[in-house]
N, C-alpha and C positions, 0 to 999 in steps of 0.2 A: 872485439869479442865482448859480448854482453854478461854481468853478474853472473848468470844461469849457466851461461856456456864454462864460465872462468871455475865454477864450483864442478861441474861436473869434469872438465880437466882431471879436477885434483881425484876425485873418485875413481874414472876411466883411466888414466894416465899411464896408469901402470900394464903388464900384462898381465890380461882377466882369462886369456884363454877365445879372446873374440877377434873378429877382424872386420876390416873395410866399416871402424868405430867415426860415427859421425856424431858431432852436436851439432843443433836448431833450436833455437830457443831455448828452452828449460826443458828441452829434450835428449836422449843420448841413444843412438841407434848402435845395433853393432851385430854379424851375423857369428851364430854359435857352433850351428854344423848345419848344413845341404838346406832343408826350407826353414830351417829354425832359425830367428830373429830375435832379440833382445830389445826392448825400449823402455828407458828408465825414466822418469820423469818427476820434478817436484811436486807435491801436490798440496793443496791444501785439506785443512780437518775439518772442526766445525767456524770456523770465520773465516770470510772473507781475506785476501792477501796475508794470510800468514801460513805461511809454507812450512807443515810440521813434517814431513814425510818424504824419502824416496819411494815412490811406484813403482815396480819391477816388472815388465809383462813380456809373457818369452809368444810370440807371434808365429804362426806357419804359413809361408805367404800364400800358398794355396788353398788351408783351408783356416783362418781365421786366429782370432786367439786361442791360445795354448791353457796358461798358467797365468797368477799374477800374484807378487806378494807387498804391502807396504811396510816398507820396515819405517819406524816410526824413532822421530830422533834422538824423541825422550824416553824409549826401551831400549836403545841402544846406547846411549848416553848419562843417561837420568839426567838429577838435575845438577849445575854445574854452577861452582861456586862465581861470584864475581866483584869485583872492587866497589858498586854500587851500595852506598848503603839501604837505599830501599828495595834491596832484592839478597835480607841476611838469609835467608835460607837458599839462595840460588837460585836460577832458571835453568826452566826445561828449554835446550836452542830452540829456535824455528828463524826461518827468513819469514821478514816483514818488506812491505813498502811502505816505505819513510818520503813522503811528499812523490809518490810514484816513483820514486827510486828502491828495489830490491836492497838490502842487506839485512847480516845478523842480525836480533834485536839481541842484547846487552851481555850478549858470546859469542866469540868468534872461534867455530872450532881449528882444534890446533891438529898438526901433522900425524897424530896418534889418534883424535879421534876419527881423520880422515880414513886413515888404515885399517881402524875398525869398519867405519860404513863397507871402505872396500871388499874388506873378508866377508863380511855376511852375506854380499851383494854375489860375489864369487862363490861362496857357500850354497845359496841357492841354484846358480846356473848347473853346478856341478850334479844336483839332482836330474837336469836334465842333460848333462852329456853323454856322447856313445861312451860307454866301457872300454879302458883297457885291458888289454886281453893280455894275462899275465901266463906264462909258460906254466904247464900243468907236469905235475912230479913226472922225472922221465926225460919229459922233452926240452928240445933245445932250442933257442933262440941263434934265426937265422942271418 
């Protein structure tokens, strides 16, 4: 399993409310409801291999892209203190490649900031899901 795949785990891992959830690459597929599609992806901002962003794009397999948001890791996170001394104000995360190798550069998020990426990520899909249909005063649940 490659860097890209092992991050987005930690993201998908849990239930989002999607199913038949695939990684490839620094990609993460997953279906929402009947032609709606989800694919999330690392992306980069303005340079080269450093990955500041999740990509979110919700797809209809018949008629093309939908929607798409980047949630960006330094709006979701800010910036993030760390033991380095040349970095006292902290860094904004992003994945770099370090001699073509993918990881953090100089923070590793932790299992709380993962849970955040994940809600926001969930928080969007849920603008695009069917509604439940809640019993209206009166009536009764079958």
């Amino acid at each position: 399993m490659t860097f890209f795949e092992q991050e987005l785990q930690k993201i998908f891992g849990k239930d989002m409310g999607l199913s038949d959830i695939r990684t490839v690459g620094n990609a993460c597929y997953g279906s929402l409801s009947g032609d709606i599609r989800m694919k999330a992806v690392f992306a980069t901002g303005m340079a080269a291999d450093q990955y500041t962003m999740l990509k979110v794009t919700l797809l209809n397999r018949r008629e093309g892209p939908i929607d798409s948001m980047a949630l960006h890791f330094s709006d979701l996170w800010g910036r993030k203190k760390v033991s380095n001394p040349n970095f006292r104000d902290g860094v904004c995360p992003y994945i770099w490649k370090n001699g073509g190798k993918p990881e953090w550069y100089a923070y590793k998020p932790d299992a709380a900031d993962y849970g955040q990426l994940s809600k926001a990520v969930s928080d969007y899909l849920d603008v695009f899901r069917e509604p439940v249909q809640a019993p209206q005063m009166g009536q009764t649940m079958c």
